[in-house]
PyMOL Python script that loads the backbone (N, CA, C, O; Angstrom):
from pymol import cmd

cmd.read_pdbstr("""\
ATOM      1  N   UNK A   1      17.709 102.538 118.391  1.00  0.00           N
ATOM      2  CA  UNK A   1      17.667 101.911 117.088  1.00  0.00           C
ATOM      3  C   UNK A   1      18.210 102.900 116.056  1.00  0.00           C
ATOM      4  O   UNK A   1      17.620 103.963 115.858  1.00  0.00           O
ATOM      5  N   UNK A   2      19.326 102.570 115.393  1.00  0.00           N
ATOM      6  CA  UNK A   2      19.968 103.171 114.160  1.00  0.00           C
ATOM      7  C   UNK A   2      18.773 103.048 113.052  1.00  0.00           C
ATOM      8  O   UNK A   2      18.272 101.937 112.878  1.00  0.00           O
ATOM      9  N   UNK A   3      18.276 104.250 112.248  1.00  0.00           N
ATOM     10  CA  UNK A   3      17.509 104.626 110.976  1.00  0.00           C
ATOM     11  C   UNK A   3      19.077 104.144 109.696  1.00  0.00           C
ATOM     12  O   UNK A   3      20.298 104.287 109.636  1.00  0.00           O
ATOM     13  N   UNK A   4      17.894 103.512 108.862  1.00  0.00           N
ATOM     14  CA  UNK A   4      18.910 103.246 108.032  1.00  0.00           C
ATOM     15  C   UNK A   4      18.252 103.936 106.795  1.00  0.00           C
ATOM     16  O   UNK A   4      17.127 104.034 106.306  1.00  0.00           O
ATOM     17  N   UNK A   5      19.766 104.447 106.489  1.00  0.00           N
ATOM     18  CA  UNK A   5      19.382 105.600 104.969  1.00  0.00           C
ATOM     19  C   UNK A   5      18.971 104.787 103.856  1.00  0.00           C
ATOM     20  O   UNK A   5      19.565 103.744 103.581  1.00  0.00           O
ATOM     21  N   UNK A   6      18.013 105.198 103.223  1.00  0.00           N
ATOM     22  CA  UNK A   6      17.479 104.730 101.765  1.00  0.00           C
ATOM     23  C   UNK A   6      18.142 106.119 100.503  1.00  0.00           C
ATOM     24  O   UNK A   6      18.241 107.346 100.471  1.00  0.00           O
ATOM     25  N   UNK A   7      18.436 104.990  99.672  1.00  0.00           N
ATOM     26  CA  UNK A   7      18.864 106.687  98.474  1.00  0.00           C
ATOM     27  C   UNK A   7      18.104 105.516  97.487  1.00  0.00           C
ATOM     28  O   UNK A   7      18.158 104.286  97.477  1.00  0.00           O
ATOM     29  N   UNK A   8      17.415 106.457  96.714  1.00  0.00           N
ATOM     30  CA  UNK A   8      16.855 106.120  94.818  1.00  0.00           C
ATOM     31  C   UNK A   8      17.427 105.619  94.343  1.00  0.00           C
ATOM     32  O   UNK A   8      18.611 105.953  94.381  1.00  0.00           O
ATOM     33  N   UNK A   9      17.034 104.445  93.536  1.00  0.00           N
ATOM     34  CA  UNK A   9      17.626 103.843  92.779  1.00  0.00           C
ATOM     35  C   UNK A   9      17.659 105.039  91.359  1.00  0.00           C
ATOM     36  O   UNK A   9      16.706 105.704  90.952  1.00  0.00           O
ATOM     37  N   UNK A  10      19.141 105.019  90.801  1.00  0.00           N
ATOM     38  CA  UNK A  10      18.594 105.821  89.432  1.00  0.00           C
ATOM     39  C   UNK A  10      19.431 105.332  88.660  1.00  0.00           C
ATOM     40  O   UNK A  10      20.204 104.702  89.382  1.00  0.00           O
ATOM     41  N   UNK A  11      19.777 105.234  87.510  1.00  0.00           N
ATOM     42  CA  UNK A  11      20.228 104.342  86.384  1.00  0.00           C
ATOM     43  C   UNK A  11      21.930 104.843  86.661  1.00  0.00           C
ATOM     44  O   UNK A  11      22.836 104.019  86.790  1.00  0.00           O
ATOM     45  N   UNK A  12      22.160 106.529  86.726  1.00  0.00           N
ATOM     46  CA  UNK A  12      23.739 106.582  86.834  1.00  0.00           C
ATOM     47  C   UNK A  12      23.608 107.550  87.968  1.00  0.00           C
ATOM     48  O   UNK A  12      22.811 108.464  88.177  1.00  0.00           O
ATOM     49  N   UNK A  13      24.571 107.103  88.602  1.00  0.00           N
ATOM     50  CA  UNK A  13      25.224 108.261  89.927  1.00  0.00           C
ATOM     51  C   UNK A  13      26.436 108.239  90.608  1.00  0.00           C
ATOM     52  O   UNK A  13      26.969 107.320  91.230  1.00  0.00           O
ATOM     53  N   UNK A  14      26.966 109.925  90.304  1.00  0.00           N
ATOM     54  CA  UNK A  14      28.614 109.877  90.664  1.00  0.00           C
ATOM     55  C   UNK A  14      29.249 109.085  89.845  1.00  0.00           C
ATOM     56  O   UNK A  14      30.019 108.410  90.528  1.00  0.00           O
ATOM     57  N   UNK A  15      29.347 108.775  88.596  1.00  0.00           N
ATOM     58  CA  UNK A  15      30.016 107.612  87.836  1.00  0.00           C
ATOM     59  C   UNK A  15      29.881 106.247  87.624  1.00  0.00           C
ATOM     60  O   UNK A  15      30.298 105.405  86.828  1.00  0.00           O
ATOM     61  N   UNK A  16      28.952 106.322  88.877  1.00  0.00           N
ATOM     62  CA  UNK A  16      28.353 104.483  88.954  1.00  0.00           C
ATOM     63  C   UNK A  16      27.239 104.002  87.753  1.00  0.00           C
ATOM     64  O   UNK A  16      26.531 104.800  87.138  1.00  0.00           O
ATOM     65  N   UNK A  17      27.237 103.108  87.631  1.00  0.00           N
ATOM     66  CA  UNK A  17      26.251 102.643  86.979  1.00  0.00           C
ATOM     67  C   UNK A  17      25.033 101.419  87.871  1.00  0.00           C
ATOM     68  O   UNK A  17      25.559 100.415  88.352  1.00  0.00           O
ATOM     69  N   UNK A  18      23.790 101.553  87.999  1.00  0.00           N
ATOM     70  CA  UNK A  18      22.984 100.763  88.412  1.00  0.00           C
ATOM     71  C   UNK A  18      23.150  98.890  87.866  1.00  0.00           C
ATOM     72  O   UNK A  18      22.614  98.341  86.904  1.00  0.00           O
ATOM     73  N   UNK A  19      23.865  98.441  88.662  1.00  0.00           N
ATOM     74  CA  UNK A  19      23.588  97.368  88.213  1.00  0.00           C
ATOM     75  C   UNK A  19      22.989  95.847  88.889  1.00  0.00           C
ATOM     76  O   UNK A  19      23.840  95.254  89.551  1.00  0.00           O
ATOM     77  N   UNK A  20      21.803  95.252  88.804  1.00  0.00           N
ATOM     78  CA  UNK A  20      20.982  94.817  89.542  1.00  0.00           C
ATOM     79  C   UNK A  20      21.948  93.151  89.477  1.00  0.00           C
ATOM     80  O   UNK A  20      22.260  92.758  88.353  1.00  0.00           O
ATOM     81  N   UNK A  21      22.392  92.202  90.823  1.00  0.00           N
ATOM     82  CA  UNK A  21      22.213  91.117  90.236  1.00  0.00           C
ATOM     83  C   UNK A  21      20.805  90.755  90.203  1.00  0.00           C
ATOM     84  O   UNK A  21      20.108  91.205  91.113  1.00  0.00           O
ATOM     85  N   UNK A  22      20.135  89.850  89.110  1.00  0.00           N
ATOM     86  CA  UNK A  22      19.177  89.058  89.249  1.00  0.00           C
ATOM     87  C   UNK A  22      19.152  87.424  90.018  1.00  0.00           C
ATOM     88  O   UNK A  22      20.066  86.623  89.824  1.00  0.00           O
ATOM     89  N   UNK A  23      17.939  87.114  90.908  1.00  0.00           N
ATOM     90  CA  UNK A  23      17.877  85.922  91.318  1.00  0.00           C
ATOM     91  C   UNK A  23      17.943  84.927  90.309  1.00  0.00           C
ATOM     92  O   UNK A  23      16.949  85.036  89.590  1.00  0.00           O
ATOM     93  N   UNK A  24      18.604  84.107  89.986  1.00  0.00           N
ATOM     94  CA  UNK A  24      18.601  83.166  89.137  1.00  0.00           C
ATOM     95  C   UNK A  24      17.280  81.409  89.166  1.00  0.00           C
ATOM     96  O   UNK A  24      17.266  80.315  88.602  1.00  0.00           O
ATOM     97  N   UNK A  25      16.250  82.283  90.369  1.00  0.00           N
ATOM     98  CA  UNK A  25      15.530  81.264  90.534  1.00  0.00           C
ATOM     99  C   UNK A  25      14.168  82.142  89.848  1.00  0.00           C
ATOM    100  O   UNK A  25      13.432  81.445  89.149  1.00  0.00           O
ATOM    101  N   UNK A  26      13.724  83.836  90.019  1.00  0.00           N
ATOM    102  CA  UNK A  26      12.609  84.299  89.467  1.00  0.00           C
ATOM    103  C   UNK A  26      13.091  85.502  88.956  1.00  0.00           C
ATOM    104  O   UNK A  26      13.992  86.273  89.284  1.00  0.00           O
ATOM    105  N   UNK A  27      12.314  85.465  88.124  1.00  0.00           N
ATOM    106  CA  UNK A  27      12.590  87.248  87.679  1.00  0.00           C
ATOM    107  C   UNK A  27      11.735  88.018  87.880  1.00  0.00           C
ATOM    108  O   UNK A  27      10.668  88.124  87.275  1.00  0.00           O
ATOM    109  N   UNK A  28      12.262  88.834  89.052  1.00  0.00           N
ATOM    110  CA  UNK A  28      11.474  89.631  89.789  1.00  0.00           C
ATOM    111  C   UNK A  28      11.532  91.095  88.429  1.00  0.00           C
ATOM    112  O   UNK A  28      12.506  91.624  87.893  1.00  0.00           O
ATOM    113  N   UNK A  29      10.131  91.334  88.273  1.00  0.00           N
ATOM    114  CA  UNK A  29      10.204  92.732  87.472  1.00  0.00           C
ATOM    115  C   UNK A  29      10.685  94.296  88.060  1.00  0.00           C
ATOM    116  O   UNK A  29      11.111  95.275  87.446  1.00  0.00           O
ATOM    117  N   UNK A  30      10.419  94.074  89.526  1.00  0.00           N
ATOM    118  CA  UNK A  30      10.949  95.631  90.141  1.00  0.00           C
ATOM    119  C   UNK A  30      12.283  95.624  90.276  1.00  0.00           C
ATOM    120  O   UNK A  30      12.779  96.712  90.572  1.00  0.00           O
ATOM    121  N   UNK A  31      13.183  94.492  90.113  1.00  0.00           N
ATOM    122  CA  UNK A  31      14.534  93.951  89.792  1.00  0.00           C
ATOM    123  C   UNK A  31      15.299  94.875  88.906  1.00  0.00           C
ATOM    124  O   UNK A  31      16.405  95.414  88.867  1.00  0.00           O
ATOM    125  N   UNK A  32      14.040  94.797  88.112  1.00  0.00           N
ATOM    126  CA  UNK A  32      14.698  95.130  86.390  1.00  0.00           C
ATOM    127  C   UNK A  32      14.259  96.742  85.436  1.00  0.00           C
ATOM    128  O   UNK A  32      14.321  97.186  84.290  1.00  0.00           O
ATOM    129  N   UNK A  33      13.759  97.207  86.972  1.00  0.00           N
ATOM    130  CA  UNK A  33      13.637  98.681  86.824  1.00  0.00           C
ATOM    131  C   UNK A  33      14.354  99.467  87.708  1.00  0.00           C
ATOM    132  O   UNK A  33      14.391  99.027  88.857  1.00  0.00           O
ATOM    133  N   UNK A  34      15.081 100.770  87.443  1.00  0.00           N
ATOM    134  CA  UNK A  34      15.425 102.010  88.444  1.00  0.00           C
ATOM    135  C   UNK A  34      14.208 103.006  88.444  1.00  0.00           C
ATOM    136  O   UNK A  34      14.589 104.161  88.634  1.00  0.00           O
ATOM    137  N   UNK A  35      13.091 102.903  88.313  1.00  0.00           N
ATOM    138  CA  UNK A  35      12.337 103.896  88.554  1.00  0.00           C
ATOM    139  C   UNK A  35      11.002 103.177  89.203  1.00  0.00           C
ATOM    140  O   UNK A  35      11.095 102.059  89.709  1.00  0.00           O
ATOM    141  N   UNK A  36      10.032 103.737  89.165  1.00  0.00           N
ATOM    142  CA  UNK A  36       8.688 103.174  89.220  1.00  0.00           C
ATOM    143  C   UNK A  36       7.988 102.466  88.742  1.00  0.00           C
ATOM    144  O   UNK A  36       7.124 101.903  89.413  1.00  0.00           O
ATOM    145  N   UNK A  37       8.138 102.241  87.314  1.00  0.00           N
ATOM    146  CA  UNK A  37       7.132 102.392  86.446  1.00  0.00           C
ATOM    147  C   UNK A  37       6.405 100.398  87.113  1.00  0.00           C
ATOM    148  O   UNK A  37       5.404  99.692  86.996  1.00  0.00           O
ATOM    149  N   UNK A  38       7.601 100.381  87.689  1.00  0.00           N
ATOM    150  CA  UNK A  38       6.674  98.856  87.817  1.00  0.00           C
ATOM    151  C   UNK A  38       5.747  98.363  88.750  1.00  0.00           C
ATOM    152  O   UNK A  38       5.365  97.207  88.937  1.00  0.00           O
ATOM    153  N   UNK A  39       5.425  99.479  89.343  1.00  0.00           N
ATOM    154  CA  UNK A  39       4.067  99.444  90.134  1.00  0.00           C
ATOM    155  C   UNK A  39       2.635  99.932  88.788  1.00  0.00           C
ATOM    156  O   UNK A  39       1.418  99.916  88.977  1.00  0.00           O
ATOM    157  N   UNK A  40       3.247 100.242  87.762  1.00  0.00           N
ATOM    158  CA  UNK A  40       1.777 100.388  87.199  1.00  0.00           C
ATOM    159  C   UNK A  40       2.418  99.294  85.552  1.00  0.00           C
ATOM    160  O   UNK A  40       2.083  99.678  84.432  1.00  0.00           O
ATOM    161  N   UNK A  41       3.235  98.114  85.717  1.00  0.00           N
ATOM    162  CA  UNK A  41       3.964  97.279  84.550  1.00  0.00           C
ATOM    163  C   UNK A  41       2.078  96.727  83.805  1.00  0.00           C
ATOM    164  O   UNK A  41       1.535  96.799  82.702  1.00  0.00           O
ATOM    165  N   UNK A  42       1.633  96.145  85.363  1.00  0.00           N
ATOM    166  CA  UNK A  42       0.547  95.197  84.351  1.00  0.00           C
ATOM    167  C   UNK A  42      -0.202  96.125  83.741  1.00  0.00           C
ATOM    168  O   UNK A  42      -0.340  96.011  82.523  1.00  0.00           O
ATOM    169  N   UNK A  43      -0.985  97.476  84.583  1.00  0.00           N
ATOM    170  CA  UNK A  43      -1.360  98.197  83.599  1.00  0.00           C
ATOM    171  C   UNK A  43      -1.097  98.588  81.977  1.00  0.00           C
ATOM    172  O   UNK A  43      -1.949  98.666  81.093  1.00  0.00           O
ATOM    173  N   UNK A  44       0.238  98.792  81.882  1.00  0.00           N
ATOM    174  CA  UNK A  44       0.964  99.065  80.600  1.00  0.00           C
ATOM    175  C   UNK A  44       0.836  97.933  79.791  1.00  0.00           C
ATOM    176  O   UNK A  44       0.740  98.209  78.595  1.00  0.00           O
ATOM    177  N   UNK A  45       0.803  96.695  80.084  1.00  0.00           N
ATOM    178  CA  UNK A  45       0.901  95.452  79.135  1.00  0.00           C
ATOM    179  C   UNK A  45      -0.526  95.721  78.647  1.00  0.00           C
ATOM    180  O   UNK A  45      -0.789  95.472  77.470  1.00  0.00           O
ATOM    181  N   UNK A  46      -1.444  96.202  79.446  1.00  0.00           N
ATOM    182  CA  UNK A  46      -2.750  96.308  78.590  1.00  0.00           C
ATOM    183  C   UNK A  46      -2.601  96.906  77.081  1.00  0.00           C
ATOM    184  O   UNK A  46      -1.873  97.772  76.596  1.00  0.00           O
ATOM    185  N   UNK A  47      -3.939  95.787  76.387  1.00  0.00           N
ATOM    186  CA  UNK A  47      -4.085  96.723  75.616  1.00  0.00           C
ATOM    187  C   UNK A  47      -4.808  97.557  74.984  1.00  0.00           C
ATOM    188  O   UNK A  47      -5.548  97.257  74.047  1.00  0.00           O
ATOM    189  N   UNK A  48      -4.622  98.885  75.537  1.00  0.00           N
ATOM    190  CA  UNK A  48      -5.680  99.576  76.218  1.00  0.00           C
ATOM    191  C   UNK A  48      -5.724 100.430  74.544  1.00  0.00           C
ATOM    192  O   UNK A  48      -6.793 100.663  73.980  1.00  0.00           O
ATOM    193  N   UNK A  49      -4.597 100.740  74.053  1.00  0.00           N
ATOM    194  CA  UNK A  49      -4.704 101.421  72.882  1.00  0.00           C
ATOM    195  C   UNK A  49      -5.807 100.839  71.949  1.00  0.00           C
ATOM    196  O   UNK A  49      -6.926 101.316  71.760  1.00  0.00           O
ATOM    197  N   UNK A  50      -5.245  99.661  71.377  1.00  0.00           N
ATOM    198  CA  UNK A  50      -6.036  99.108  70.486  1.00  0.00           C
ATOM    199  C   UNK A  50      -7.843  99.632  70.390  1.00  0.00           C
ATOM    200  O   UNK A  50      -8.599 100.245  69.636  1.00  0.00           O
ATOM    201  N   UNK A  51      -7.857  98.614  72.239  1.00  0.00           N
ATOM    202  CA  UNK A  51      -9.183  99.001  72.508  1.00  0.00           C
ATOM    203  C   UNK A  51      -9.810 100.182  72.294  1.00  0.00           C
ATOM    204  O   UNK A  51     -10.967 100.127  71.876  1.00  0.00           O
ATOM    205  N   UNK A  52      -9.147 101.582  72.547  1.00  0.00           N
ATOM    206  CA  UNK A  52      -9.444 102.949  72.514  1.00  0.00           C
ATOM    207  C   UNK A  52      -9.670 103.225  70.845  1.00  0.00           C
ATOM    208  O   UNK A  52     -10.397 104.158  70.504  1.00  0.00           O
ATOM    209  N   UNK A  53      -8.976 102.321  69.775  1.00  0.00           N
ATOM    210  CA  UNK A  53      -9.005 102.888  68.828  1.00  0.00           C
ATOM    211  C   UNK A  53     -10.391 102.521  68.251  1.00  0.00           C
ATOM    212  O   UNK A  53     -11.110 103.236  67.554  1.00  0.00           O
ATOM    213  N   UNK A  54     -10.665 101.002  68.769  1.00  0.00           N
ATOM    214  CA  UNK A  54     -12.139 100.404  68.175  1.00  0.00           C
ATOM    215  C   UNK A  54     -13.494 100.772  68.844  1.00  0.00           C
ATOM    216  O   UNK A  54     -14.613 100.512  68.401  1.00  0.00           O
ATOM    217  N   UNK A  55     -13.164 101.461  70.056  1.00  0.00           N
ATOM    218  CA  UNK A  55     -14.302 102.461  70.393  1.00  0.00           C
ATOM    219  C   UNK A  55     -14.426 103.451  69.721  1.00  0.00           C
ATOM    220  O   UNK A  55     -15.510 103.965  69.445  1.00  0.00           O
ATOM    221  N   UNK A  56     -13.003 103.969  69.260  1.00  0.00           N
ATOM    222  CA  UNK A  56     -13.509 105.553  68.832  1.00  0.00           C
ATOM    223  C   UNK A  56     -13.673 105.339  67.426  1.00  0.00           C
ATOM    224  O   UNK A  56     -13.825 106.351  66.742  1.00  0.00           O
ATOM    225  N   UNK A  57     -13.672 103.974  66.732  1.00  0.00           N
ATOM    226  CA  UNK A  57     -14.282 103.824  65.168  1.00  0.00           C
ATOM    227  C   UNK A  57     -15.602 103.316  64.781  1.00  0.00           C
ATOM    228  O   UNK A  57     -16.084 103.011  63.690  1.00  0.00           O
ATOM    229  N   UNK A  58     -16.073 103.310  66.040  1.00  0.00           N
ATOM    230  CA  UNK A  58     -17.703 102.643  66.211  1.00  0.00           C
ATOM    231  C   UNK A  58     -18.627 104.423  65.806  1.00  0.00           C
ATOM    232  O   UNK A  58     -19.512 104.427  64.950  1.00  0.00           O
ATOM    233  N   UNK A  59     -18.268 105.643  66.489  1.00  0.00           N
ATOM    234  CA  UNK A  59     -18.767 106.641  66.102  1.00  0.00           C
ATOM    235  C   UNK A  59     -18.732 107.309  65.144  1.00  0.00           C
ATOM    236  O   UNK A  59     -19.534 108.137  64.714  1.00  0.00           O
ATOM    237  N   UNK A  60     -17.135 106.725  64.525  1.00  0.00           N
ATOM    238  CA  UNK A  60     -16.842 107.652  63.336  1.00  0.00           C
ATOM    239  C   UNK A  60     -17.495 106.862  62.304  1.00  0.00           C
ATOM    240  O   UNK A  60     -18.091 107.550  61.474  1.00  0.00           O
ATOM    241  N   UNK A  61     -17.556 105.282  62.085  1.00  0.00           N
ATOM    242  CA  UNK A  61     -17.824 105.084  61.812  1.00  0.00           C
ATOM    243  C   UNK A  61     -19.749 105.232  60.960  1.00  0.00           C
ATOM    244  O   UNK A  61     -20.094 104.993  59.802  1.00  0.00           O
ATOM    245  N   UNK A  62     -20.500 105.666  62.054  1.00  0.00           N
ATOM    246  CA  UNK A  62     -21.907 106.075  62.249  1.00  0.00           C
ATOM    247  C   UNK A  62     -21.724 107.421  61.716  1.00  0.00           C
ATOM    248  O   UNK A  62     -22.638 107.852  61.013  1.00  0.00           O
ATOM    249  N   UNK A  63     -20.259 108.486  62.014  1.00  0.00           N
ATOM    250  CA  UNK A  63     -20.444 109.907  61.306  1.00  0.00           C
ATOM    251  C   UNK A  63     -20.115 109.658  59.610  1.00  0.00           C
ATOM    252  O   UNK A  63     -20.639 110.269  58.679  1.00  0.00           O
ATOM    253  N   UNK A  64     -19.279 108.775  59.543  1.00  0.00           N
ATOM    254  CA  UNK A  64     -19.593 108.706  58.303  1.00  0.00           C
ATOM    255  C   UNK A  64     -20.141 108.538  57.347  1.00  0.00           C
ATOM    256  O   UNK A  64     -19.856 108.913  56.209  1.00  0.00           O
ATOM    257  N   UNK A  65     -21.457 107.627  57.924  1.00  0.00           N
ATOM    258  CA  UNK A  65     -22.224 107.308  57.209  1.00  0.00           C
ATOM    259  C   UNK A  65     -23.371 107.960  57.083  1.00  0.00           C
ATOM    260  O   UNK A  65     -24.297 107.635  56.340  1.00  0.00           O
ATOM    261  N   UNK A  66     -23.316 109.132  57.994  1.00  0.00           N
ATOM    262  CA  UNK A  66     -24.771 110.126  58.401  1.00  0.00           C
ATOM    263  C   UNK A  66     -24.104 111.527  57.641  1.00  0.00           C
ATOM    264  O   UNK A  66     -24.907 112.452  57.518  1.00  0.00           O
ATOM    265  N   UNK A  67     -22.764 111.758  57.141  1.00  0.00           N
ATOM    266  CA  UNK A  67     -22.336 112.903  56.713  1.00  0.00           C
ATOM    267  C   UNK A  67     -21.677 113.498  57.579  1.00  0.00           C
ATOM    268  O   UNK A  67     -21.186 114.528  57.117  1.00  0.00           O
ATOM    269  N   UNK A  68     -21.354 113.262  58.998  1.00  0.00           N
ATOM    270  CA  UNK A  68     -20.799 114.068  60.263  1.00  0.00           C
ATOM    271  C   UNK A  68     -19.790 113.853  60.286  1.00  0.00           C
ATOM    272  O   UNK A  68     -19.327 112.733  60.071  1.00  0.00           O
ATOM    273  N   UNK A  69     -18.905 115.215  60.650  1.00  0.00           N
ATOM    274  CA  UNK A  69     -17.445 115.407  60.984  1.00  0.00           C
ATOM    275  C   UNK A  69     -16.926 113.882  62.133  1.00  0.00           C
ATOM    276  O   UNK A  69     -17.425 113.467  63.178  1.00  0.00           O
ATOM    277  N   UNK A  70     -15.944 113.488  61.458  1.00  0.00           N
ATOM    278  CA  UNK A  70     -15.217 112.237  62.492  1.00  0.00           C
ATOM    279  C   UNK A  70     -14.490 113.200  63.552  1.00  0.00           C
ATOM    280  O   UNK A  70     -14.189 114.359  63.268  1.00  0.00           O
ATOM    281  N   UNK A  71     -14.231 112.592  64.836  1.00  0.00           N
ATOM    282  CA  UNK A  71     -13.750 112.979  65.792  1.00  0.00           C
ATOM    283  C   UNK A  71     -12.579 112.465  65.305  1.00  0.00           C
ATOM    284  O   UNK A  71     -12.531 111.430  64.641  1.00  0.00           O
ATOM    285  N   UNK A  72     -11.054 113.542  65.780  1.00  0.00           N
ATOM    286  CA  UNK A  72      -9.804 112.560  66.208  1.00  0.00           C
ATOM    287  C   UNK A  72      -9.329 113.017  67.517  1.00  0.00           C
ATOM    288  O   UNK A  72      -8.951 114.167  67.741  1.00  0.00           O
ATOM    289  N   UNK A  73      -9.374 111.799  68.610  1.00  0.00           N
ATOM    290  CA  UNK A  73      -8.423 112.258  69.429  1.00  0.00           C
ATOM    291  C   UNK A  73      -7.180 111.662  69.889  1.00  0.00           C
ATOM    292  O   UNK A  73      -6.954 110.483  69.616  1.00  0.00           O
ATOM    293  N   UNK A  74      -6.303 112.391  70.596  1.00  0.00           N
ATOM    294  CA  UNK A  74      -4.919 112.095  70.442  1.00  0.00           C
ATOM    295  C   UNK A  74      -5.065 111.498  71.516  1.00  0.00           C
ATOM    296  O   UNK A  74      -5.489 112.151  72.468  1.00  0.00           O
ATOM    297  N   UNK A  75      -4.707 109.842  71.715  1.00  0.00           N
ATOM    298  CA  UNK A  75      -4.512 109.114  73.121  1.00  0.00           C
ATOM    299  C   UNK A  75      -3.311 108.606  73.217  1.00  0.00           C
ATOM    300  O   UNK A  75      -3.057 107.690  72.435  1.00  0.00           O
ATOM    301  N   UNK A  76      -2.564 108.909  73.893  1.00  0.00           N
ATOM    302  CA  UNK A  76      -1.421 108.025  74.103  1.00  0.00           C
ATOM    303  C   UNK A  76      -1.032 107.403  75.511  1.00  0.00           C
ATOM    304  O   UNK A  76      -0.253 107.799  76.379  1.00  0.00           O
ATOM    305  N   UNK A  77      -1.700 106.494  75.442  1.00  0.00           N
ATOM    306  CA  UNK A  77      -1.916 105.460  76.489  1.00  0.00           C
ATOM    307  C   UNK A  77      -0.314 105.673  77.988  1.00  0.00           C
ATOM    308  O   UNK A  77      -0.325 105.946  79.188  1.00  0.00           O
ATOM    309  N   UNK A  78       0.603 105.410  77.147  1.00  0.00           N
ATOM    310  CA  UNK A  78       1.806 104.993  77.937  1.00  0.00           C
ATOM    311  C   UNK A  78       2.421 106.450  78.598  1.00  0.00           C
ATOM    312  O   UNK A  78       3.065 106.593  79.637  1.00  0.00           O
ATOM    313  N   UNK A  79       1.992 107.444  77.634  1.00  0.00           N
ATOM    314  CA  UNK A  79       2.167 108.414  78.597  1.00  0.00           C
ATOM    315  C   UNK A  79       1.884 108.856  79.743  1.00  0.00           C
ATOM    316  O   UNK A  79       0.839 109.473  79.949  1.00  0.00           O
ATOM    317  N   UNK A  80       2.841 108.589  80.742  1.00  0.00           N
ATOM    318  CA  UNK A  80       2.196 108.925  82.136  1.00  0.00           C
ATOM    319  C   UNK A  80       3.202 110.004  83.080  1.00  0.00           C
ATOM    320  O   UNK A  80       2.839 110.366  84.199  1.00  0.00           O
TER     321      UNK A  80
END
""", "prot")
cmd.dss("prot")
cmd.show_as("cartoon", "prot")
cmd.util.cbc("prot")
cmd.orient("prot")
């Protein structure tokens, strides 16, 4: 049995450019990426920021009103 070579998809190589046809019956999302990221897509649609911001204004909220230093922290969700 002949092994058949796999190479990475990556957006440019050797002069080429990545270009996907799409099925014209679904649109497949790993279609419409050269990298990974679309094994973690639904994660990212979350919205996880928002949420993070109205947790972390429930405490500050309570420090402010008791005189206590507000927390800030830096979240940036999509960074991965």
């Amino acid at each position: 049995m002949r092994s058949k070579s796999w190479w990475p998809r990556v957006a440019e190589a050797n002069g080429r450019r990545f270009v996907r046809e799409l099925d014209d019956i679904k649109d497949h999302i790993p279609d419409r990426t050269v990298d990974m990221s679309y094994l973690v897509w639904r994660e990212l649609i979350l919205a996880v920021q928002p949420w993070f911001d109205s947790v972390l204004a429930a405490p500050n909220t309570f420090a402010a009103a008791h005189g206590l230093p507000a927390r800030e922290i830096d979240f940036d969700w999509k960074q991965f």
